[in-house]
N, C-alpha and C positions, 0 to 999 in steps of 0.2 A: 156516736153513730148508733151505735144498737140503744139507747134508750129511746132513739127516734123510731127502731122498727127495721133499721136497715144492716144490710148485711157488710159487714168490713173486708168480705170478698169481693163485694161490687168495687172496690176502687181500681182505679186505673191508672201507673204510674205510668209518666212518658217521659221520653228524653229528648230534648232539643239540644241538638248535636251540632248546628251551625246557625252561619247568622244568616243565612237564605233562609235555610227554616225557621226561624223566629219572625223574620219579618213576614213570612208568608201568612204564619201562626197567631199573628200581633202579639207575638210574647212578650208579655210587661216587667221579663225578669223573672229569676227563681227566690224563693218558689211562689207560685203560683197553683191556688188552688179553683176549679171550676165546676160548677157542676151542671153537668148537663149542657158541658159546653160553652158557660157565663163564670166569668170571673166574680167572684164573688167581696171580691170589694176592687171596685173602678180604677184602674191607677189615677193619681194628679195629671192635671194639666202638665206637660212639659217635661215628661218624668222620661226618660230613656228608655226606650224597647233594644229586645236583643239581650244576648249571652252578656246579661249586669244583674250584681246582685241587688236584689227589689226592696224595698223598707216598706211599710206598713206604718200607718198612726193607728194606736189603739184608742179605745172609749177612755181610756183615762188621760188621751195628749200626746202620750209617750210614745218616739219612734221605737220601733221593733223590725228585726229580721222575718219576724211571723207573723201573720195574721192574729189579730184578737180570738180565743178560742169563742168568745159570744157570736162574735160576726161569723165565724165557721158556723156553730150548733145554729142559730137564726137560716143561715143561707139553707140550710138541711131541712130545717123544720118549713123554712118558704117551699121547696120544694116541694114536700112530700104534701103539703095542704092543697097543694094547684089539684 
Protein backbone atom coordinates (compact mmCIF):
# COMPACT_ATOMS: atom_id res chain seq x y z
CA UNK A 1 0.00 0.00 0.00
CA UNK A 2 2.28 2.74 0.70
CA UNK A 3 4.55 1.99 -2.30
CA UNK A 4 1.18 2.93 -4.07
CA UNK A 5 1.03 6.41 -2.14
CA UNK A 6 -1.76 5.21 0.14
CA UNK A 7 -2.01 5.48 3.66
CA UNK A 8 -2.57 1.87 5.79
CA UNK A 9 -4.78 4.00 7.89
CA UNK A 10 -7.17 4.37 5.21
CA UNK A 11 -8.26 0.57 5.69
CA UNK A 12 -11.39 -0.39 7.01
CA UNK A 13 -11.92 -3.68 8.81
CA UNK A 14 -15.59 -4.92 9.13
CA UNK A 15 -17.31 -7.62 10.69
CA UNK A 16 -20.13 -9.59 9.34
CA UNK A 17 -21.77 -10.94 12.21
CA UNK A 18 -24.74 -12.77 10.69
CA UNK A 19 -26.13 -14.37 7.75
CA UNK A 20 -28.82 -11.48 7.30
CA UNK A 21 -25.96 -9.23 7.03
CA UNK A 22 -24.10 -10.99 4.55
CA UNK A 23 -26.80 -11.58 2.41
CA UNK A 24 -27.77 -8.07 2.61
CA UNK A 25 -23.88 -7.45 1.99
CA UNK A 26 -23.39 -10.10 -0.92
CA UNK A 27 -20.64 -11.38 1.32
CA UNK A 28 -18.74 -13.97 -0.90
CA UNK A 29 -17.21 -15.29 2.32
CA UNK A 30 -14.14 -14.22 4.58
CA UNK A 31 -12.01 -12.75 3.72
CA UNK A 32 -12.86 -10.63 1.39
CA UNK A 33 -11.10 -7.78 0.47
CA UNK A 34 -12.83 -4.52 -1.52
CA UNK A 35 -12.00 -1.47 -2.43
CA UNK A 36 -14.11 1.25 -2.65
CA UNK A 37 -16.79 -1.00 -2.26
CA UNK A 38 -15.69 -3.75 -5.32
CA UNK A 39 -14.60 -6.83 -4.62
CA UNK A 40 -11.49 -7.19 -5.88
CA UNK A 41 -11.44 -10.54 -7.53
CA UNK A 42 -15.19 -11.65 -8.57
CA UNK A 43 -16.33 -14.84 -6.69
CA UNK A 44 -17.10 -18.15 -9.22
CA UNK A 45 -20.17 -18.76 -10.54
CA UNK A 46 -21.93 -20.92 -7.90
CA UNK A 47 -19.56 -20.22 -5.06
CA UNK A 48 -21.58 -19.85 -1.68
CA UNK A 49 -22.29 -16.45 -0.09
CA UNK A 50 -22.59 -15.98 3.65
CA UNK A 51 -20.71 -16.69 7.04
CA UNK A 52 -18.10 -19.66 4.55
CA UNK A 53 -14.83 -19.57 4.33
CA UNK A 54 -13.93 -18.02 0.70
CA UNK A 55 -10.77 -19.65 -1.47
CA UNK A 56 -9.28 -17.73 -4.09
CA UNK A 57 -7.29 -19.22 -7.38
CA UNK A 58 -4.12 -17.52 -7.57
CA UNK A 59 -2.07 -16.53 -10.94
CA UNK A 60 -0.21 -19.61 -10.63
CA UNK A 61 -3.66 -22.20 -10.41
CA UNK A 62 -3.27 -22.88 -6.96
CA UNK A 63 -6.36 -22.67 -4.55
CA UNK A 64 -5.57 -20.29 -1.65
CA UNK A 65 -7.31 -18.97 1.52
CA UNK A 66 -6.00 -15.44 0.28
CA UNK A 67 -6.10 -13.45 -2.41
CA UNK A 68 -2.99 -13.35 -4.78
CA UNK A 69 -1.03 -10.39 -3.21
CA UNK A 70 -0.60 -9.28 -7.29
CA UNK A 71 -4.32 -9.17 -7.59
CA UNK A 72 -4.42 -7.14 -4.29
CA UNK A 73 -1.28 -4.55 -5.31
CA UNK A 74 -3.08 -4.40 -9.14
CA UNK A 75 -6.72 -3.79 -7.61
CA UNK A 76 -4.74 -0.61 -5.67
CA UNK A 77 -2.81 0.53 -8.35
CA UNK A 78 -6.60 0.27 -10.71
CA UNK A 79 -7.80 2.49 -8.32
CA UNK A 80 -5.69 5.15 -7.51
CA UNK A 81 -5.12 5.61 -11.57
CA UNK A 82 -9.06 6.17 -12.21
Amino acid sequence: MVENGLDPASIVEREIASEAQAEAEGFPGSPTIRVDGADIAQPAEGMPRGLVCRVYLRRDRRVSPQPDPLDVRDALAARLSE
